[in-house]
ROKOL-428031 format. One record per residue: residue in three letters; x, y, z of N, C-alpha, C in turn. Coordinates in nm, 2 decimals, always signed. Example, Ala and Ser with C-alpha at 12.3 -4.5 7.8 and 13.67 -1.06 7.14 Angstrom:
BEGIN
<node ALA,<+1.32,-0.57,+0.78>,<+1.23,-0.45,+0.78>,<+1.32,-0.33,+0.78>>;
<node SER,<+1.28,-0.22,+0.71>,<+1.37,-0.11,+0.71>,<+1.29,+0.00,+0.79>>;
//
This chain:
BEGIN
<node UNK,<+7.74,-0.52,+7.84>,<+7.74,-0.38,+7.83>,<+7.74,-0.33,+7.69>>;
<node UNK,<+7.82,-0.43,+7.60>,<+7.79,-0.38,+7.48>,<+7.67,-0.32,+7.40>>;
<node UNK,<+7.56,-0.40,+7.44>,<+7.41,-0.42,+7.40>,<+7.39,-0.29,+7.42>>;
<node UNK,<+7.38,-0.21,+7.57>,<+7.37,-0.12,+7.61>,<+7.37,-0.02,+7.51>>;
<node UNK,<+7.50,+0.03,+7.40>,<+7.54,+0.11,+7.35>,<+7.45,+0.15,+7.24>>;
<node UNK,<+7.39,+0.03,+7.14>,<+7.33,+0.11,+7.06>,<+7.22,+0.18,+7.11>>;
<node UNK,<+7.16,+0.09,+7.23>,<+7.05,+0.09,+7.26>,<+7.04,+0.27,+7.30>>;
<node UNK,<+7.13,+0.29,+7.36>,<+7.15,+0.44,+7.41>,<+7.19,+0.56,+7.32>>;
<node UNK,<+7.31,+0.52,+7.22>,<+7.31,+0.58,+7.10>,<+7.20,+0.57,+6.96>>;
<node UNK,<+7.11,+0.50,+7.03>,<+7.01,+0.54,+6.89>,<+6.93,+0.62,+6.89>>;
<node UNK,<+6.91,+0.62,+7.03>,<+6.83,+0.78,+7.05>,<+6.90,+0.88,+7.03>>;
<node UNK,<+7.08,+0.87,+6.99>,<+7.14,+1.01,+6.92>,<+7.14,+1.06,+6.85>>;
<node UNK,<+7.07,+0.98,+6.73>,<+7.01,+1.02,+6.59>,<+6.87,+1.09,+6.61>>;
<node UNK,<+6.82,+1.07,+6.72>,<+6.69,+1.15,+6.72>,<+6.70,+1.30,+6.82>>;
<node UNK,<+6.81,+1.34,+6.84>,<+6.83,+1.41,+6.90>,<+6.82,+1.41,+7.08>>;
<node UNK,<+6.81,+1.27,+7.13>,<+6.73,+1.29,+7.27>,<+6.85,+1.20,+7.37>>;
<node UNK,<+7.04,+1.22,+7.33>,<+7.13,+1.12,+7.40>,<+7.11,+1.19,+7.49>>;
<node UNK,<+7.09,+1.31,+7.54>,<+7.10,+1.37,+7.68>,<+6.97,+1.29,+7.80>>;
<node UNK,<+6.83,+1.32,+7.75>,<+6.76,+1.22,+7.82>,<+6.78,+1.06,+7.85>>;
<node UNK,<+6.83,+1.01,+7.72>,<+6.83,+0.89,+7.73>,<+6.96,+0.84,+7.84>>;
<node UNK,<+7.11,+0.90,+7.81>,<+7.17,+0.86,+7.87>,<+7.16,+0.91,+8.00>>;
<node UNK,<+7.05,+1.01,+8.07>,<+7.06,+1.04,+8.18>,<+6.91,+0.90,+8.23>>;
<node UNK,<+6.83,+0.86,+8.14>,<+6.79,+0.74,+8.20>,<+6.85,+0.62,+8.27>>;
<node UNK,<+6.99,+0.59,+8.12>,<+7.02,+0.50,+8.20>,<+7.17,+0.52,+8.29>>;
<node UNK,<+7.18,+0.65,+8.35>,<+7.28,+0.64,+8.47>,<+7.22,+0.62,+8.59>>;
<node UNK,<+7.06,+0.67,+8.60>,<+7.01,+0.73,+8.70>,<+6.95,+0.52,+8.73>>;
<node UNK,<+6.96,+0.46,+8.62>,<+6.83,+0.32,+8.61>,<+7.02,+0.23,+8.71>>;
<node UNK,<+7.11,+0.28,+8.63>,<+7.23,+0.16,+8.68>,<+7.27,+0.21,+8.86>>;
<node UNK,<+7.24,+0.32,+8.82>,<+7.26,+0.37,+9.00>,<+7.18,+0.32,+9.08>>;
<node UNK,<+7.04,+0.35,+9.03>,<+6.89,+0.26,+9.15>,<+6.96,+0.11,+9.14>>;
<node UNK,<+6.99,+0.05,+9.02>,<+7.06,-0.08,+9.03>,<+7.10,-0.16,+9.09>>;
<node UNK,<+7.25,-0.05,+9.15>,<+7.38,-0.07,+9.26>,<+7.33,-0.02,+9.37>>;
<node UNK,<+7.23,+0.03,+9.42>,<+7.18,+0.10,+9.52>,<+7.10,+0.03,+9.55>>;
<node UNK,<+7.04,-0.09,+9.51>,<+6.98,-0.17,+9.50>,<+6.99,-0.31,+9.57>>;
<node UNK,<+7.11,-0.34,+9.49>,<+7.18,-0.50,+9.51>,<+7.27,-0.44,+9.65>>;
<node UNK,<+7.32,-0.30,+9.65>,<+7.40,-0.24,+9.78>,<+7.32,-0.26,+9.88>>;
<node UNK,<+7.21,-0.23,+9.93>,<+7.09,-0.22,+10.03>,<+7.05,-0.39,+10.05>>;
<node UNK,<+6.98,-0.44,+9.96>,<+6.98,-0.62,+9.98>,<+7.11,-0.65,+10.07>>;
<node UNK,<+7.23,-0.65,+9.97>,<+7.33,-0.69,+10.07>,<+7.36,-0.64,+10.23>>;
<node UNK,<+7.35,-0.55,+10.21>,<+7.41,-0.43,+10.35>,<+7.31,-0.49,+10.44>>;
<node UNK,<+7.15,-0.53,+10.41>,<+7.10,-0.58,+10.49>,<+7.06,-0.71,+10.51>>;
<node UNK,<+7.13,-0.81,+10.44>,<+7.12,-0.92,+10.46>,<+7.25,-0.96,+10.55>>;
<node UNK,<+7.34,-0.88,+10.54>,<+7.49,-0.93,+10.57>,<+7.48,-0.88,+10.70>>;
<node UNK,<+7.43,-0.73,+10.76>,<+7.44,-0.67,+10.93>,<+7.44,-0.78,+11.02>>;
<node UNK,<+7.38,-0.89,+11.03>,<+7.40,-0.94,+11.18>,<+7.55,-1.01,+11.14>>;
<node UNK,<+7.59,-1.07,+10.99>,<+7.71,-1.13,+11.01>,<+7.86,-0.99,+11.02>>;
<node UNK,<+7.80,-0.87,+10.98>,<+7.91,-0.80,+10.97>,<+7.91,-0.80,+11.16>>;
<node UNK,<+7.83,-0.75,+11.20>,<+7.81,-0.72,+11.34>,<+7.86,-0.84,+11.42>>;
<node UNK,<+7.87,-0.95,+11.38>,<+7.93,-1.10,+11.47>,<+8.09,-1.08,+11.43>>;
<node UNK,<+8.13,-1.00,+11.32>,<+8.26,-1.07,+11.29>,<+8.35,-0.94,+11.35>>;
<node UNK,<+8.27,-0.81,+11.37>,<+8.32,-0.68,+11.36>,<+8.46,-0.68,+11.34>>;
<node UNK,<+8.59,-0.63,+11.41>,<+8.70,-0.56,+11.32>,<+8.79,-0.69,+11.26>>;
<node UNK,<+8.70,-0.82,+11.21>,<+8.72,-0.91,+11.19>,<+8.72,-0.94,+11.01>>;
<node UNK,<+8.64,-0.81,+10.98>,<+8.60,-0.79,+10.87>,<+8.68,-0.73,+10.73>>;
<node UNK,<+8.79,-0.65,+10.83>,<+8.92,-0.57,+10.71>,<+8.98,-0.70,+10.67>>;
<node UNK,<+9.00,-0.75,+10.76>,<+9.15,-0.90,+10.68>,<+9.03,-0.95,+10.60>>;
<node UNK,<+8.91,-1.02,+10.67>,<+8.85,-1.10,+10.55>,<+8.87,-1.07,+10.43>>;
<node UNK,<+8.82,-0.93,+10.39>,<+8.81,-0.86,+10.30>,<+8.95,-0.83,+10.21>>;
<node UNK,<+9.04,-0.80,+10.29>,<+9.16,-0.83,+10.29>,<+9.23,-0.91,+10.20>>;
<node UNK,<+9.21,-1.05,+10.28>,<+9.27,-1.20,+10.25>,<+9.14,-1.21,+10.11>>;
<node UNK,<+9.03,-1.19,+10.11>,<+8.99,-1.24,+9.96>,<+9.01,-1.17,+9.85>>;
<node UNK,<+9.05,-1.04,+9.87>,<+9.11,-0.96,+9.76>,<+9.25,-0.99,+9.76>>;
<node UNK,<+9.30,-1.05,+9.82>,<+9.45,-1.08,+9.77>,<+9.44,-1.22,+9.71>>;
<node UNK,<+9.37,-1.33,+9.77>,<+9.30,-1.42,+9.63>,<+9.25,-1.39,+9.53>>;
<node UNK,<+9.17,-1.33,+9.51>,<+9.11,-1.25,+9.35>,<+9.26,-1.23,+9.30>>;
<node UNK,<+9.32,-1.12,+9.38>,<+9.42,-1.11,+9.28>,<+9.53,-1.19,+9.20>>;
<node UNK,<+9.51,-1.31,+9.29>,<+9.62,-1.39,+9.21>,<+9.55,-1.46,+9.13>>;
<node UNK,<+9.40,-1.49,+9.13>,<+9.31,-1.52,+9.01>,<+9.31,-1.44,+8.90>>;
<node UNK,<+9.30,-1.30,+8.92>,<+9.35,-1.22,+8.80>,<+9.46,-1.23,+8.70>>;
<node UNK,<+9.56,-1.29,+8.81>,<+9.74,-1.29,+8.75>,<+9.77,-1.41,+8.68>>;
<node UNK,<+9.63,-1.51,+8.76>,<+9.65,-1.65,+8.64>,<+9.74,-1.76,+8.75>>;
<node UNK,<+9.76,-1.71,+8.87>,<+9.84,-1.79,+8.97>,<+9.73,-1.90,+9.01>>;
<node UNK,<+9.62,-1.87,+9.04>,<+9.55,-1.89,+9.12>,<+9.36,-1.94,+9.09>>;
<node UNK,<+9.34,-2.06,+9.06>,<+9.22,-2.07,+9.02>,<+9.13,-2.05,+9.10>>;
<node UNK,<+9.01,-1.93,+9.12>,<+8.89,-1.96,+9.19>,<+8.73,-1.96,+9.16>>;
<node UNK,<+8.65,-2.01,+9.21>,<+8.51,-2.04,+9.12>,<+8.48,-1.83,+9.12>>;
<node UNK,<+8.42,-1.84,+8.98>,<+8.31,-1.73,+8.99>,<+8.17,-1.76,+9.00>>;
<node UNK,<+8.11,-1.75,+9.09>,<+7.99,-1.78,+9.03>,<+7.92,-1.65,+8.91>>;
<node UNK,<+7.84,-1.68,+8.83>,<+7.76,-1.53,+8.77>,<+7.63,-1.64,+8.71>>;
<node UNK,<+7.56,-1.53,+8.68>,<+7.50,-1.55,+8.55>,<+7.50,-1.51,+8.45>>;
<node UNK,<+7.52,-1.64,+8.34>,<+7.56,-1.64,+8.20>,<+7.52,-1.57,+8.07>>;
<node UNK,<+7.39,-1.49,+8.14>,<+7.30,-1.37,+8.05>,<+7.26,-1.23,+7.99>>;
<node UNK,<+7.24,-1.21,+7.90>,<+7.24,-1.04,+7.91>,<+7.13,-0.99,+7.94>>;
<node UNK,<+7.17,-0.84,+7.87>,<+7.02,-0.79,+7.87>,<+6.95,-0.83,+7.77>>;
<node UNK,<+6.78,-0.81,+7.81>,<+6.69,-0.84,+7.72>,<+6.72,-0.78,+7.57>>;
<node UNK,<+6.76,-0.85,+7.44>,<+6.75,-0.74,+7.34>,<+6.65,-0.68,+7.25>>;
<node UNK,<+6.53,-0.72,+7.31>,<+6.39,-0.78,+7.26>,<+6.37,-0.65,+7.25>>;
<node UNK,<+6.38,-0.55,+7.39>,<+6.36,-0.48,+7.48>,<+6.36,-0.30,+7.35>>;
<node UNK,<+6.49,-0.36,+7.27>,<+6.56,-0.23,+7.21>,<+6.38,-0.21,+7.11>>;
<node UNK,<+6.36,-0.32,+7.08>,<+6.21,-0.31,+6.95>,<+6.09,-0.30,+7.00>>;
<node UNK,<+6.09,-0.29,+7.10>,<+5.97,-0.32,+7.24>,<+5.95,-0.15,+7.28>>;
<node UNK,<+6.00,-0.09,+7.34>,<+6.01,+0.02,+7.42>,<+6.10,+0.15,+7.37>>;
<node UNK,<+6.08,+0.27,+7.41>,<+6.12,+0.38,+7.34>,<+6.27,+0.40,+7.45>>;
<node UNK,<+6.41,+0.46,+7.36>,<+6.50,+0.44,+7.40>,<+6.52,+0.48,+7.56>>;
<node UNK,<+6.46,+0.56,+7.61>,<+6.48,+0.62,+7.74>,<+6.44,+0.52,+7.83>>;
<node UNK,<+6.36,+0.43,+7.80>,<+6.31,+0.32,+7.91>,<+6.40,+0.20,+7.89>>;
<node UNK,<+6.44,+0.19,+7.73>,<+6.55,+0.04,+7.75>,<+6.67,+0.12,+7.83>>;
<node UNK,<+6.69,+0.24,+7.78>,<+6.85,+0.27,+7.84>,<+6.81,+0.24,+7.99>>;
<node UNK,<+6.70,+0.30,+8.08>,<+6.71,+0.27,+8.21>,<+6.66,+0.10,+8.27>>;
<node UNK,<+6.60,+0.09,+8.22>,<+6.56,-0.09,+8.24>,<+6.73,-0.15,+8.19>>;
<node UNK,<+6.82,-0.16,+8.09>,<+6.94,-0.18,+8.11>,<+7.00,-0.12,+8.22>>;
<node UNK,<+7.03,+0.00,+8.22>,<+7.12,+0.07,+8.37>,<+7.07,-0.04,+8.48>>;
<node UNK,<+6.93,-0.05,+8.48>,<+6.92,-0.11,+8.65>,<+6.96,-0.25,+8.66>>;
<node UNK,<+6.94,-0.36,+8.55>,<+6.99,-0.47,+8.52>,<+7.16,-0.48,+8.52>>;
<node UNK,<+7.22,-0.38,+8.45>,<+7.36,-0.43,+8.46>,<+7.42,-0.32,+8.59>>;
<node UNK,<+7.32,-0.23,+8.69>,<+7.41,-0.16,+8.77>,<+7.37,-0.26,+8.93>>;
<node UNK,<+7.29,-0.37,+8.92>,<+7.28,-0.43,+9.03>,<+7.45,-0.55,+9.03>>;
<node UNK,<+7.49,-0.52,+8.95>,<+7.64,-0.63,+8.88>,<+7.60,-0.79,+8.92>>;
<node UNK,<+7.48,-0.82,+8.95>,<+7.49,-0.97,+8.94>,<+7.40,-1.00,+8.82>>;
<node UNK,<+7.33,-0.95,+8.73>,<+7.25,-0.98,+8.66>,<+7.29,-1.04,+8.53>>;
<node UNK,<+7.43,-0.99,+8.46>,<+7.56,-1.03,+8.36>,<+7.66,-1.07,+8.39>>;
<node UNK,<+7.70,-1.15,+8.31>,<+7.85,-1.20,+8.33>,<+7.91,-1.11,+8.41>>;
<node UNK,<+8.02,-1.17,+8.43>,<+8.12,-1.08,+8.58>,<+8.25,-1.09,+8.47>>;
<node UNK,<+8.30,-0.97,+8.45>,<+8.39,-1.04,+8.40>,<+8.54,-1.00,+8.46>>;
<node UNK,<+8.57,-0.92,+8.59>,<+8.69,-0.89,+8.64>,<+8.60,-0.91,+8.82>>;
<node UNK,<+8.75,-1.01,+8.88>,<+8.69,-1.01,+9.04>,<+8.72,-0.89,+9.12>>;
<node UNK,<+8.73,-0.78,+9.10>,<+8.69,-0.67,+9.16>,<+8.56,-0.70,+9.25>>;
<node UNK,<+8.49,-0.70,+9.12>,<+8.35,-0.72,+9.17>,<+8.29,-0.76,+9.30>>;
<node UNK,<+8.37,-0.90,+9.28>,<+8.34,-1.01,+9.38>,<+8.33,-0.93,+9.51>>;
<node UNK,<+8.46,-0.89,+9.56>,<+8.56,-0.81,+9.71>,<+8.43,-0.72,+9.71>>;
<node UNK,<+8.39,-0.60,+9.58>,<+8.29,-0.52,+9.61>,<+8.18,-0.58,+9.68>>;
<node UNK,<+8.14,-0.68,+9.66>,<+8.02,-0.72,+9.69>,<+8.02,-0.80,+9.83>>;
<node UNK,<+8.13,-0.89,+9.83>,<+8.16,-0.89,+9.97>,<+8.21,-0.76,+10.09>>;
<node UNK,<+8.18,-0.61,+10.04>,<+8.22,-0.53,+10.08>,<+8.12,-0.49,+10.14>>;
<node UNK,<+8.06,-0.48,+10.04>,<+7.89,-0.46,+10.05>,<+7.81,-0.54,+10.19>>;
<node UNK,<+7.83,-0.66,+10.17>,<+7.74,-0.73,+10.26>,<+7.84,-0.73,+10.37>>;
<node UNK,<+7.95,-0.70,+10.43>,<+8.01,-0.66,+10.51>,<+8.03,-0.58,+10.61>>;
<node UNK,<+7.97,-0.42,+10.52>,<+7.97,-0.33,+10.55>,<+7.91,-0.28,+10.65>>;
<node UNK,<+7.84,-0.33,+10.77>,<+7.76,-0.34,+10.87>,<+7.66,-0.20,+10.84>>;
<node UNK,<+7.66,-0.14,+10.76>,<+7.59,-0.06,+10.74>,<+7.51,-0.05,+10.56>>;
<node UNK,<+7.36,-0.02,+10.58>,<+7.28,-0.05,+10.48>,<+7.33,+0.05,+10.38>>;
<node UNK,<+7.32,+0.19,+10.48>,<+7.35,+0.32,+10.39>,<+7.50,+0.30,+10.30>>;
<node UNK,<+7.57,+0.26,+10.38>,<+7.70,+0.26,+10.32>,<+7.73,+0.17,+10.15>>;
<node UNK,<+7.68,+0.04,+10.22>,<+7.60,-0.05,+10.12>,<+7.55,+0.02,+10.02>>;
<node UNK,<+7.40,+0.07,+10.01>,<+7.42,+0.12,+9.92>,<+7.45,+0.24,+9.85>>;
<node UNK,<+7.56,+0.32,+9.90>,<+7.63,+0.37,+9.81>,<+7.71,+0.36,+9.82>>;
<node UNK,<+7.78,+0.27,+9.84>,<+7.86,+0.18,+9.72>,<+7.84,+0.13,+9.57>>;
<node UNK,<+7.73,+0.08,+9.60>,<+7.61,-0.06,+9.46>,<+7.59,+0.11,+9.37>>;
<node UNK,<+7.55,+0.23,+9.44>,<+7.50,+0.31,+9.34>,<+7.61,+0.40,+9.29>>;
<node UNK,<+7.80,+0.37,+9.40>,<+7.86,+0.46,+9.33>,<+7.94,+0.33,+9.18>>;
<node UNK,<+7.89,+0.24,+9.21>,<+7.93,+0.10,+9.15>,<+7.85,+0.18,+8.99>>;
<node UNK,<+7.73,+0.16,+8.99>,<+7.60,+0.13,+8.90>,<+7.62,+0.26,+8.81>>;
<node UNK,<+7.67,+0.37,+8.91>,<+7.67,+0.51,+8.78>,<+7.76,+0.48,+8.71>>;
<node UNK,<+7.92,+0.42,+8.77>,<+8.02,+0.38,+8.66>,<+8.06,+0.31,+8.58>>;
<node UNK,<+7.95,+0.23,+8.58>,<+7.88,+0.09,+8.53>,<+7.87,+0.15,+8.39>>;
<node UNK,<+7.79,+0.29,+8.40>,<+7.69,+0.34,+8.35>,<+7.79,+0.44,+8.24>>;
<node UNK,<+7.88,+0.51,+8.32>,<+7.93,+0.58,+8.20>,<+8.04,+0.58,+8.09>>;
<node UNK,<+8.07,+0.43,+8.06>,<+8.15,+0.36,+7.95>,<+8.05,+0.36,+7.83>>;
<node UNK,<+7.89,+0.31,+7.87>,<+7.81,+0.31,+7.77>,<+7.73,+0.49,+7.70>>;
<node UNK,<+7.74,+0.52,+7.80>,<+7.75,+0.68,+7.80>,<+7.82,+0.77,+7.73>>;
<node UNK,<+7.95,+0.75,+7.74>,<+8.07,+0.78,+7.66>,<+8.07,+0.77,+7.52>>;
<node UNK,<+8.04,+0.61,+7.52>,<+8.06,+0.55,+7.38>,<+7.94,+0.63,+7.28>>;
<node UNK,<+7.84,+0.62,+7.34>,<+7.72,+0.65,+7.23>,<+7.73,+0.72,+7.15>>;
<node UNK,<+7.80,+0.85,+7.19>,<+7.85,+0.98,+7.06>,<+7.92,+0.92,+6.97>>;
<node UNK,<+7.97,+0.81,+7.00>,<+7.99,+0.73,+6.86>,<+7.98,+0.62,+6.79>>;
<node UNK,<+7.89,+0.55,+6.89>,<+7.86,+0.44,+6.78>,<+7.70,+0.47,+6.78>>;
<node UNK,<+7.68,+0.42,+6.66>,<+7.55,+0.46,+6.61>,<+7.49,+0.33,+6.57>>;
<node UNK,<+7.54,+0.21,+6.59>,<+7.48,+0.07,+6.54>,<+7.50,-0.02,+6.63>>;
<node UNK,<+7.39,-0.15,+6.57>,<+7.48,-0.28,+6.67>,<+7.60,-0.35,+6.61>>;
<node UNK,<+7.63,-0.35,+6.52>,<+7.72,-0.37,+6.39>,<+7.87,-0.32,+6.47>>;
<node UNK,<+7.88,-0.19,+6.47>,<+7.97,-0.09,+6.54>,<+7.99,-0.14,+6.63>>;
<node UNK,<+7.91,-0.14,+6.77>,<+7.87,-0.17,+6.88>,<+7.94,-0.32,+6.91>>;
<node UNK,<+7.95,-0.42,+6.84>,<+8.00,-0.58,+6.82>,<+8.13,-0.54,+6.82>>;
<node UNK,<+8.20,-0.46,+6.65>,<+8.32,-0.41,+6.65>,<+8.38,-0.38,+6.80>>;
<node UNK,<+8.29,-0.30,+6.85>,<+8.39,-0.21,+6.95>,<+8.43,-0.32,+7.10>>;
<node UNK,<+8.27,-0.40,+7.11>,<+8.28,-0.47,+7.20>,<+8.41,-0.60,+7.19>>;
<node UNK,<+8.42,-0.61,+7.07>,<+8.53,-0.76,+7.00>,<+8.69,-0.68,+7.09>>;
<node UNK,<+8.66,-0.53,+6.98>,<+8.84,-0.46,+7.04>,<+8.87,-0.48,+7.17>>;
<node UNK,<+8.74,-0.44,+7.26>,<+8.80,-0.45,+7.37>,<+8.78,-0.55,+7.46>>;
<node UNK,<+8.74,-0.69,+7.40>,<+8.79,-0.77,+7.45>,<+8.96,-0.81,+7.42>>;
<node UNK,<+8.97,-0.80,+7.28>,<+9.11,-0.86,+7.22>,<+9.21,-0.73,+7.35>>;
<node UNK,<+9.19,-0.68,+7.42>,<+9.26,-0.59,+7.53>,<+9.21,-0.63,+7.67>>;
<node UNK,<+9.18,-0.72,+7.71>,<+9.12,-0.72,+7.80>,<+9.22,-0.78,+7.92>>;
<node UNK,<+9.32,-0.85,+7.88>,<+9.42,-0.91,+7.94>,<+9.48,-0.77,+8.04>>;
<node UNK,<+9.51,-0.65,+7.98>,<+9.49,-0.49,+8.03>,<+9.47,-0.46,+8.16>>;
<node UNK,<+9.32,-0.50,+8.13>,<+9.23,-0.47,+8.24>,<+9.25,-0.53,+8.35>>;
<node UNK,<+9.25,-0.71,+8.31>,<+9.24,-0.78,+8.41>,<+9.37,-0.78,+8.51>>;
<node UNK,<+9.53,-0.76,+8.44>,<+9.60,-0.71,+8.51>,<+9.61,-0.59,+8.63>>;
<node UNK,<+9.56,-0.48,+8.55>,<+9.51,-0.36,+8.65>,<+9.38,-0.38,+8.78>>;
<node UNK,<+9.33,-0.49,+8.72>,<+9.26,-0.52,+8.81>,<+9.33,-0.63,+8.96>>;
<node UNK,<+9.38,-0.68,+8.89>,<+9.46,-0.80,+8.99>,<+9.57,-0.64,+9.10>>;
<node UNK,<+9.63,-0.56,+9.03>,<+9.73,-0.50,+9.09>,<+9.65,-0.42,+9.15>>;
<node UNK,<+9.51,-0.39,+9.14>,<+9.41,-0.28,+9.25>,<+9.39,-0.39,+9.39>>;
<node UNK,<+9.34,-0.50,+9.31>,<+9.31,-0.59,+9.43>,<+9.46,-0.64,+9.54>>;
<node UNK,<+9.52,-0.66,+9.47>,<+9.71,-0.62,+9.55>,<+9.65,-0.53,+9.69>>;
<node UNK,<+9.68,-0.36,+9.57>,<+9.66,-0.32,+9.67>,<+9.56,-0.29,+9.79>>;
<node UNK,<+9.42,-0.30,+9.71>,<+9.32,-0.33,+9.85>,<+9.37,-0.43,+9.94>>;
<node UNK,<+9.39,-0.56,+9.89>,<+9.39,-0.63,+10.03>,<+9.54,-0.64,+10.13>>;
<node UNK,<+9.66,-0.57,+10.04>,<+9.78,-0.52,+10.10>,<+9.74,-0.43,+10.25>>;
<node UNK,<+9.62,-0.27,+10.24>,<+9.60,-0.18,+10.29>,<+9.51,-0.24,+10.40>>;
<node UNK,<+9.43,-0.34,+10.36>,<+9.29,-0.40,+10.43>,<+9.39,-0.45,+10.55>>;
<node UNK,<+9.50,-0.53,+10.53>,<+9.54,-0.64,+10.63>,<+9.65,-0.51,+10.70>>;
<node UNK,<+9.74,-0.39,+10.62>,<+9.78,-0.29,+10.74>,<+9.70,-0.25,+10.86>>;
<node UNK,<+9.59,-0.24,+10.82>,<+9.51,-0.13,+10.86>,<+9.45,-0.26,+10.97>>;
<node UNK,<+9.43,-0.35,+11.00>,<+9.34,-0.46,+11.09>,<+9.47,-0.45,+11.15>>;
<node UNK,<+9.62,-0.46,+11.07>,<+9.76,-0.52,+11.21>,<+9.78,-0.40,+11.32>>;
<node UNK,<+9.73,-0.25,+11.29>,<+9.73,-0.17,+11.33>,<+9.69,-0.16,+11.50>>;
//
């Protein structure tokens, strides 16, 4: 995500972050809207075999993630270990990298993973016996994907900066990953009420 930033704030020295960063919300939402629809329709006959079988699954793996979050609990992630192209920034004028990024990092399997949120999402996704629902999810996923790098641009103006900022918030990340483990708590806490019902 980091890469993203200059790439999007360099077009704010030329006066054009409103186009650019409206490329790449509109590129990370086709993204999630994207990998949402793949899934939603690869998954329908297994969501439709497992029907209200589906809340606990979802349930029971978000309450695993979460104890992988907490450090209790080791489970594989799979990802891929790659970014975005950065060839791309010297290649193409900022409005097309910002959206060729959006769509790469709003599909969320294309970069590292780095909180299992994700994961539950995506098993939500292909669960979701429905395509439409599917994807919007992937594209309400891909816009928010989208507006950290969005945010940032008004202020960073380099890749230099960009490194900085990406370093800080890793050296915080431990943060995240907590709040992340206590969301997935509560998803799969509400998942398994809601099936005992």
């Amino acid at each position: 995500m980091v890469a993203t930033i200059p790439a999007v704030s360099r077009a704010a020295r030329g006066h054009r972050l409103v186009p650019t960063a409206f490329a790449h919300l509109v590129g990370s939402s086709m993204g999630g809207a994207l990998i949402g629809s793949v899934l939603g329709l690869v998954g329908l006959p297994l969501a439709l075999r497992l029907g209200e079988k589906r809340g606990p699954i979802i349930g029971i793996v978000a309450l695993i993630f979460a104890l992988s979050e907490f450090g209790v609990l080791k489970v594989p992630r799979p990802q891929r270990h790659k970014q975005v192209p950065a060839g791309w920034r010297a290649r193409f004028p900022p409005e097309i990298v910002a959206g060729l990024y959006g769509a790469i990092l709003g599909t969320a399997v294309m970069t590292p993973i780095w909180f299992a949120t994700l994961y539950v999402m995506l098993l939500w996704m292909l669960l979701s016996g429905s395509v439409l629902l599917s994807a919007m999810i992937g594209a309400t996923y891909g816009a928010t994907r989208a507006l950290p790098s969005i945010l940032t641009a008004s202020f960073i103006d380099s890749p230099e900066q960009a490194l900085r900022f990406g370093r800080a918030l890793r050296r915080r990340i431990r943060y995240v990953t907590l709040s992340t483990g206590i969301m997935l708590m509560g998803v799969g806490a509400i998942s398994l009420l809601v099936a005992a019902r």
